[in-house]
C-alpha positions as CSV (number, residue, x, y, z in Angstrom):
1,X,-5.7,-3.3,-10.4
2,X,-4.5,-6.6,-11.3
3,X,-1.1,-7.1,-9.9
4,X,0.7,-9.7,-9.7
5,X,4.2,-10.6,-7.6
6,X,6.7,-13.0,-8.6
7,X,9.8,-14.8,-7.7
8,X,12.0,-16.0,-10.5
9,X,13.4,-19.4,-9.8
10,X,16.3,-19.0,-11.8
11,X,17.8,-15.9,-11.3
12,X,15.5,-14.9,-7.3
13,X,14.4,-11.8,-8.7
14,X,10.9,-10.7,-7.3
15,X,9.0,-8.3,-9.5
16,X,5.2,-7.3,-10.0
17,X,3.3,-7.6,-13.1
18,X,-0.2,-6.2,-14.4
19,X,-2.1,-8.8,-15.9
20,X,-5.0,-8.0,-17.6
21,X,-8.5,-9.7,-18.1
22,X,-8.4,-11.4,-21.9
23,X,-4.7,-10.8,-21.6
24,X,-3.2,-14.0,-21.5
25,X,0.2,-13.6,-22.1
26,X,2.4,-15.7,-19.8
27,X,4.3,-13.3,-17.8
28,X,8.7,-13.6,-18.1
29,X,11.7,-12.4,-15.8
30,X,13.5,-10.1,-17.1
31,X,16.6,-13.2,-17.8
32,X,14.1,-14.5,-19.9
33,X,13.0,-17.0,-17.8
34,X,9.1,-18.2,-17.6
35,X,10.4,-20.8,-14.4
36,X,8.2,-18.3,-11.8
37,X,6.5,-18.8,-8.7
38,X,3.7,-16.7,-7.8
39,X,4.1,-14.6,-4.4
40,X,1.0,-13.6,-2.1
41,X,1.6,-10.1,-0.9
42,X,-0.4,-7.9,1.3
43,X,-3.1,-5.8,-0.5
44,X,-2.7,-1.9,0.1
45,X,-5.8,0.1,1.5
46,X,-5.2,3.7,2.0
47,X,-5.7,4.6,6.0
48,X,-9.1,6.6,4.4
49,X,-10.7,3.1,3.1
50,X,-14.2,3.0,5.2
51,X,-13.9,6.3,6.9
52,X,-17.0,9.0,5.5
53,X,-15.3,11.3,3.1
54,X,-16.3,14.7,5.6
55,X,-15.5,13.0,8.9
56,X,-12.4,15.4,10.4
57,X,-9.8,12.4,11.3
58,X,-8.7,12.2,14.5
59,X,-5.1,12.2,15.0
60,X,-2.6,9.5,15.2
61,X,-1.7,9.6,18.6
62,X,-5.6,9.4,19.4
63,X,-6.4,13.0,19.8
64,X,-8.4,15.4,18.1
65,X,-6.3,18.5,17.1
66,X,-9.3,20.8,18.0
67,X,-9.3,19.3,21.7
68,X,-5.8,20.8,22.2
69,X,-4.6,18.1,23.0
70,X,-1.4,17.8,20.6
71,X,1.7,18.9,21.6
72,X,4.1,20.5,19.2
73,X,6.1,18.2,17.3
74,X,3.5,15.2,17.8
75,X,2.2,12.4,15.2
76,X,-1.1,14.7,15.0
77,X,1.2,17.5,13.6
78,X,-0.7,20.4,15.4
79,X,0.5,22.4,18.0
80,X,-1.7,23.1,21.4
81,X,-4.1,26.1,20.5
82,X,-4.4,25.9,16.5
């Protein structure tokens, strides 16, 4: 999706607006304001992006729940033996 992050230079605010093609409407702070800068923000990609979708993850400590190697209470969420 196309969205955009911005800075207000009058009022500081930073908020995000979705801006879409053959939309050309000039995007406005909330105080009314079209004095904006445009940020550069980090794109999100889910932690699945590139992975097949039947590949059993491994967890996040590095271990594979089936090995047993996950201790109760540990980032893999599995307890030793399940």
């Amino acid at each position: 999706m196309p969205i955009f992050e911005y800075q207000c230079q009058d009022c500081q605010k930073t908020f995000e607006v979705l801006q879409l093609p053959g939309n050309n409407n000039e995007p406005k702070c909330e105080c009314g304001s079209a004095n904006l800068r445009k940020l550069i923000s980090s794109p999100f990609l889910p932690s699945s992006v590139g992975k097949p979708a039947n590949e059993e993850p491994a967890g996040c400590c590095g271990s594979n729940p089936k090995d047993g190697n996950c201790t109760p209470g540990s980032c893999c969420g599995k307890t030793t033996g399940e």
